[in-house]
C-alpha positions in Angstrom: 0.0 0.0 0.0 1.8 2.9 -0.9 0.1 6.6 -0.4 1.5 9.7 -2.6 -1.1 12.0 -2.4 -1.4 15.5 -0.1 -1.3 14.1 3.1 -1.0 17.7 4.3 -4.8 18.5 2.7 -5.9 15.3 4.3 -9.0 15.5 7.1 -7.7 14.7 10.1 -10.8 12.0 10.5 -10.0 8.6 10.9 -13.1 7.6 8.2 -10.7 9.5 5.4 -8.7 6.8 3.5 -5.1 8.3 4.3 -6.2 8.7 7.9 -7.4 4.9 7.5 -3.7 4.2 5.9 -1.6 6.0 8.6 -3.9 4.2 11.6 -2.8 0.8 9.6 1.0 1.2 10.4 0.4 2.4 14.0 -1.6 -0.9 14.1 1.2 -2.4 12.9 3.7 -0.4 15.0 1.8 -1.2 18.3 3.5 -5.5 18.1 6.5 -6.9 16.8 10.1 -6.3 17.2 11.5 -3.6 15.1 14.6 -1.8 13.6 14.0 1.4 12.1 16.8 2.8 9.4 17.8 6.7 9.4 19.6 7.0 5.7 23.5 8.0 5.6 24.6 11.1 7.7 21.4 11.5 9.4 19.8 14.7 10.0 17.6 15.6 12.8 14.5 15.0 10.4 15.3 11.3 10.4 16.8 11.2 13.6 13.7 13.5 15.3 11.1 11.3 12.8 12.7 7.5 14.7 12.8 9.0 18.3 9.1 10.1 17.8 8.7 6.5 16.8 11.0 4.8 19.5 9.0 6.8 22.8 5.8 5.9 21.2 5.9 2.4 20.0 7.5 -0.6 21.5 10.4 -2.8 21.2 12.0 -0.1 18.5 15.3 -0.2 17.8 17.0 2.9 16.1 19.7 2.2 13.3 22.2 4.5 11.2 24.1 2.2 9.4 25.9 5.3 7.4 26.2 7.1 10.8 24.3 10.8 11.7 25.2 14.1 11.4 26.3 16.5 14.6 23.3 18.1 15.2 21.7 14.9 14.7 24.7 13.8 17.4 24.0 17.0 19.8 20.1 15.9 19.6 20.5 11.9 20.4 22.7 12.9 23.3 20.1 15.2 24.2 17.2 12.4 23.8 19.6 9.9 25.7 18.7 7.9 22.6 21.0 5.3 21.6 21.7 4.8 17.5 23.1 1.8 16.3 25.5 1.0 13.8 24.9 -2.5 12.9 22.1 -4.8 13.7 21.5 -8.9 12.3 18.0 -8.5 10.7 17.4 -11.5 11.5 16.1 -10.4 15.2 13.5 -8.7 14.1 10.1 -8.8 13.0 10.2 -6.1 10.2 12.1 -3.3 9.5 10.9 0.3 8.9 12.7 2.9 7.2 12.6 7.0 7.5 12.9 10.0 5.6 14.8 8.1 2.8 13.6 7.2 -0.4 15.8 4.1 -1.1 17.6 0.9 0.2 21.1 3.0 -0.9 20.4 6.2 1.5 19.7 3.2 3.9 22.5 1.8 3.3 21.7 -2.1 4.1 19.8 -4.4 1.4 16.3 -5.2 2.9 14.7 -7.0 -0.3 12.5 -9.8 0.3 11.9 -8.2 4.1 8.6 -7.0 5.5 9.0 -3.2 5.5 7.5 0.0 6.3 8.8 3.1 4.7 7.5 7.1 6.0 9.2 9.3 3.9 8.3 12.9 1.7 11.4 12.5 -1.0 10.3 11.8 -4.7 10.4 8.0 -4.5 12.4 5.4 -5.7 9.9 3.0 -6.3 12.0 0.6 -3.8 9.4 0.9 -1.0 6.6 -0.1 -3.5 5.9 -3.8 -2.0 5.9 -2.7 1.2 3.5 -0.6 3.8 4.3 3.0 3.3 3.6 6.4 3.6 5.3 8.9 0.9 4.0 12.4 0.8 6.3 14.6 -1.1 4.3 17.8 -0.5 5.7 17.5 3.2 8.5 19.6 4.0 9.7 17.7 6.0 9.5 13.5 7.2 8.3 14.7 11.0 5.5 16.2 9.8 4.0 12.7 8.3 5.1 10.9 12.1 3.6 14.1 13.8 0.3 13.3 12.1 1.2 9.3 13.0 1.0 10.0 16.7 -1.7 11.6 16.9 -4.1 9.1 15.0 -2.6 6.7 17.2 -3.6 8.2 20.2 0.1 8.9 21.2 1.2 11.2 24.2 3.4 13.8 23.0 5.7 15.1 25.8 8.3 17.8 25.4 11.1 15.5 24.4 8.7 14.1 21.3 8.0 17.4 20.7 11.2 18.8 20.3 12.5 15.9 17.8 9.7 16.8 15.6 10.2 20.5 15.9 13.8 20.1 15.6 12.9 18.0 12.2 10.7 20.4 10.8 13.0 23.4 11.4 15.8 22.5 10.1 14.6 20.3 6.6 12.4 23.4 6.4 15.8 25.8 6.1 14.9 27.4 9.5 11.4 28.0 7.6 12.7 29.5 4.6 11.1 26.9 2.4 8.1 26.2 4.6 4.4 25.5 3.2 1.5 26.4 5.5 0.7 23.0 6.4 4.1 22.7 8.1 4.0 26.1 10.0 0.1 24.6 11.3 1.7 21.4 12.4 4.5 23.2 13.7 2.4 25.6 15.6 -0.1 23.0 16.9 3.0 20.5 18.3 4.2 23.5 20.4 1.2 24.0 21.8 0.7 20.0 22.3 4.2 19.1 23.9 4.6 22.4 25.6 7.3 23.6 23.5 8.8 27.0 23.5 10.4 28.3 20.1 14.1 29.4 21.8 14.4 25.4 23.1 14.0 24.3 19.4 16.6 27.0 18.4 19.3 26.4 20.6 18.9 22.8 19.6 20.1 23.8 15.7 22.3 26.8 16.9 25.6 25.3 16.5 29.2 27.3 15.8 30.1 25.4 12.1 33.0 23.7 13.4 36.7 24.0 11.9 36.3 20.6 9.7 33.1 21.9 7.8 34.8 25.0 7.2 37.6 23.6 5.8 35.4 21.2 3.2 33.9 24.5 2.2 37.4 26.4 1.7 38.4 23.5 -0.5 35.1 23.2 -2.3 35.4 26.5 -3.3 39.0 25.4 -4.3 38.2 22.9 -6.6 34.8 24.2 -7.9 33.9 24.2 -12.0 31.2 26.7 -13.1 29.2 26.7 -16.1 27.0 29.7 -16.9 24.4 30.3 -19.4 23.1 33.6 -19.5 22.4 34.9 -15.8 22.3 31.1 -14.6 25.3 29.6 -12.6 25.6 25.7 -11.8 29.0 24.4 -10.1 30.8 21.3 -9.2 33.0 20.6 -7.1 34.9 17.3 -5.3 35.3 17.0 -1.7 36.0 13.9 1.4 33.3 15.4 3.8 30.3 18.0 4.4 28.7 17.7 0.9 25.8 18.9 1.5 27.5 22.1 3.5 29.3 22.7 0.9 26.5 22.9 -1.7 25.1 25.5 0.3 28.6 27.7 0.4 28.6 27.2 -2.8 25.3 28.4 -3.5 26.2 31.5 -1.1 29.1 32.6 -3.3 27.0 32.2 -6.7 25.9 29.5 -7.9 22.1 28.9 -9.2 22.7 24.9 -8.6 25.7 23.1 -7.2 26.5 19.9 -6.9 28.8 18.3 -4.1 30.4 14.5 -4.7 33.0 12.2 -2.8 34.8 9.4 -3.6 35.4 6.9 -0.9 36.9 3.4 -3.2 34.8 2.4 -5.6 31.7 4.1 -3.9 30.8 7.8 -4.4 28.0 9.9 -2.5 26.8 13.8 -4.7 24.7 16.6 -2.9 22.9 18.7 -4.5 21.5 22.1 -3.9 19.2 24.9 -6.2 17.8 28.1 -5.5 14.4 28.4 -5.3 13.7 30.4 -8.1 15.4 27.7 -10.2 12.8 25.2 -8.5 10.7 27.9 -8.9 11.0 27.6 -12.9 10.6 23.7 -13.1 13.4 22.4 -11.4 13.7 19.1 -9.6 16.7 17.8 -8.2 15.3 14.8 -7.0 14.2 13.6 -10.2 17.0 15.1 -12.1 19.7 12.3 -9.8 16.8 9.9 -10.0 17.4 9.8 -13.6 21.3 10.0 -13.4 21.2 7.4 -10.7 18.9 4.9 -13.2 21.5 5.6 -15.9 24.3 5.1 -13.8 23.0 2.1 -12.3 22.8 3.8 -9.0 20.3 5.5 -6.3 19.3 9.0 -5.9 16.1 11.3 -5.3 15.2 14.0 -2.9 13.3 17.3 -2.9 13.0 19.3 -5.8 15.9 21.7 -4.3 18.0 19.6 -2.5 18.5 15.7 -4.0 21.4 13.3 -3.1 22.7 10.3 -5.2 24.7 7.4 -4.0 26.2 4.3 -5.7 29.4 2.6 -7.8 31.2 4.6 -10.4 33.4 7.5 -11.0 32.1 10.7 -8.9 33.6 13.2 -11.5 31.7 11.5 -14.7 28.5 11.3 -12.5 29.0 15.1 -11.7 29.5 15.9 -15.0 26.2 14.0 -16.2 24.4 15.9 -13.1 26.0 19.3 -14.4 25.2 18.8 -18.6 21.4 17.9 -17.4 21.4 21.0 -15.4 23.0 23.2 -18.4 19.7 21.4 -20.5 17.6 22.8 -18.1 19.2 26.5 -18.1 19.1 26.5 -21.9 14.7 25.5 -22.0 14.4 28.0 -19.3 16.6 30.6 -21.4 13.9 29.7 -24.9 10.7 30.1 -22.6 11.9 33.9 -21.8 9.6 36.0 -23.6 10.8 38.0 -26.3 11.5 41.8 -26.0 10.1 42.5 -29.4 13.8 43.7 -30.4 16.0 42.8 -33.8 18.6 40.8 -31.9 
């Protein structure tokens, strides 16, 4: 059962069908033993989404088999939650995974296993045997398990609440990019759990630390531009931070950037746009979806922010990412109307 419609216009009414499908996997959620997957360098979306999960369900175990991100690390100390790296899948009854939109991001093969998948990237089509939720007009993954908890009858304390808050700030850009069904469910989980807005800040308020600012200094080092007309896209090579350094890169000039490493034979991109470019059509998720199917490999996201992961050679793959951007500058540059001047 697999649900990719507006959760966010959805009646809150348990007779509505996407009410009826959430109250399934909190049946579901209320027996058996299970592990629930956070995809590679965790955020606190995915990390906020599987404590929500975790305090209301039981016999959960929490897994980041690609590790979590620091404040993702700053929140789980926080929680007193305890993430683990490795798990035998055997132990468990099914698996569930969050906020990620493929078995790569998850970074473990799970075919053949009984899973449920929340997410709100553009999917992959890997979760489609399976019993999921995938709502891609959610800004963020909390917003789907906020909605979860309370169909399910959950109590929502102050530490629930401030995962979820913590989730929707920060994969909202601190609100930047929020809808207003995110800023309602926001609003309505403060008052719920108690929450006041200066304990989600703090929580996200962290100095960039010396190692991040490094990857961004030497991102910017190794960058390649391409322009066409008033339209910037970059690429750049980096060890760590990729998705940091998108955004510097983005800061400096750039329309779209894209961020990869190469770690053996396996490579992980980032990628970030402006919203005015997503504003004119663009969709990064789709755009390393298609990349990824080309290359053989896994990718998908949000239409301004999309990660791809898998085998090959990182600089090719960037250089695929960067010519399909360039495609997309040159249609935009042709739908410009004309001035009604000889050229």
């Amino acid at each position: 059962m697999v649900i990719r419609t507006r959760l966010s216009d959805m009646d809150h009414n348990c007779e509505q069908p996407l009410s009826g499908q959430l109250i399934a996997i909190s049946e579901k959620f209320k027996v058996g033993k299970k592990a629930v997957f956070l995809h590679g360098n965790a955020d606190p979306d995915a990390l906020g989404s599987a404590y929500a999960i975790y305090r209301c369900f039981p016999e959960v175990t929490v897994v980041a088999v690609g590790g979590i991100d620091r404040v993702a690390k700053v929140m789980a100390m926080k929680l007193d939650l305890q993430v683990e790296g490795q798990v035998n899948l055997d132990d468990f009854d099914y698996l569930v995974a969050v906020d990620s939109s493929s078995m790569d991001q998850i970074g473990i093969d799970v075919t053949g296993r009984d899973i449920v998948a929340i997410d709100h990237h553009s999917p992959s089509g890997d979760w489609d045997r399976g019993l999921c939720c995938i709502d891609e007009a959610r800004r963020s993954c909390a917003e789907i398990v906020f909605d979860l908890l309370r169909l399910s009858g959950a109590t929502i304390d102050r530490n629930i609440g401030l995962a979820l808050a913590v989730g929707m700030l920060t994969d909202s850009g601190h609100f930047r990019f929020a809808n207003a069904a995110m800023l309602r469910s926001f609003a309505e989980l403060m008052e719920i759990s108690g929450l006041e807005m200066d304990e989600v800040m703090d929580l996200t308020d962290l100095d960039t630390d010396v190692s991040e600012r490094i990857s961004q200094l030497k991102g910017a080092q190794r960058m390649r531009f391409e322009r066409i007309g008033d339209n910037i896209v970059a690429i750049s090579l980096g060890s760590a931070h990729e998705s940091s350094v998108c955004k510097a890169l983005l800061s400096i000039g750039a329309d779209v950037s894209f961020v990869g490493s190469q770690r053996d034979e396996r490579f992980r991109i980032s990628s970030r746009a402006r919203q005015e470019m997503v504003r004119k059509g663009l969709h990064l998720g789709i755009l390393l979806d298609e990349v990824g199917g080309e290359t053989s490999n896994s990718g998908g996201g949000h239409a301004g922010a999309a990660g791809l992961t898998g085998v090959g050679d990182v600089e090719a793959v960037l250089n695929m990412c960067m010519k399909r951007t360039m495609d997309f500058f040159r249609d935009i540059q042709g739908r410009r109307p004309s001035s009604g001047r000889d050229p």
